[in-house]
C-alpha positions as CSV (number, residue, x, y, z in Angstrom):
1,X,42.4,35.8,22.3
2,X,43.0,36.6,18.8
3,X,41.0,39.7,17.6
4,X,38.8,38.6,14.3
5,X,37.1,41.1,11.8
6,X,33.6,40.7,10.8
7,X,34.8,39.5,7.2
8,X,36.4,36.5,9.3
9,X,33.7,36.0,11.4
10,X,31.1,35.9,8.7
11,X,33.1,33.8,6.5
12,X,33.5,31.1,9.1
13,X,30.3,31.2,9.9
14,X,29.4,31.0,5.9
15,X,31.5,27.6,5.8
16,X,30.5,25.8,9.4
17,X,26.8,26.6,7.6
18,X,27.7,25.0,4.5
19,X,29.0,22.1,6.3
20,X,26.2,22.1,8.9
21,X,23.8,21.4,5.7
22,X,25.6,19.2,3.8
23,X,26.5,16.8,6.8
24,X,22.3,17.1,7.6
25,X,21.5,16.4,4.3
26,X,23.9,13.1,3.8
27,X,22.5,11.9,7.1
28,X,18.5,12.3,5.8
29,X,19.4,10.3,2.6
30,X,21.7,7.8,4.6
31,X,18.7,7.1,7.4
32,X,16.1,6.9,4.1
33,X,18.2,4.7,2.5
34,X,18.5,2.3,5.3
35,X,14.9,2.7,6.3
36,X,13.3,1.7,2.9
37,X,16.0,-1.1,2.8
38,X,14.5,-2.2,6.4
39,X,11.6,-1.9,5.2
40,X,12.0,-4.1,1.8
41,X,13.6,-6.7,4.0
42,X,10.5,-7.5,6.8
43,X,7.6,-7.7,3.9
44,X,10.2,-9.3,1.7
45,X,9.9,-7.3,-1.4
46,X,13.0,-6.3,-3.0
47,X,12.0,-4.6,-6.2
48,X,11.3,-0.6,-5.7
């Protein structure tokens, strides 16, 4: 067990944040994306 400083241990936690948010936020858009698309596709309106 390697022995970690707080600086370490705060800036890991700073970056699996980061990543946390970003991957979450990618996802909302990708499942909104697909959503309105299936959406536009059973009433059969393509314009937006």
């Amino acid at each position: 067990m390697v022995h970690l400083d707080t600086n370490t241990i705060r800036s890991i936690i700073e970056i699996g944040t980061t990543v946390m948010l970003s991957l979450s936020t990618s996802i909302c858009i990708l499942f909104v994306y697909f959503y309105t698309r299936l959406i536009n596709q059973k009433f059969g309106n393509t314009d937006y």
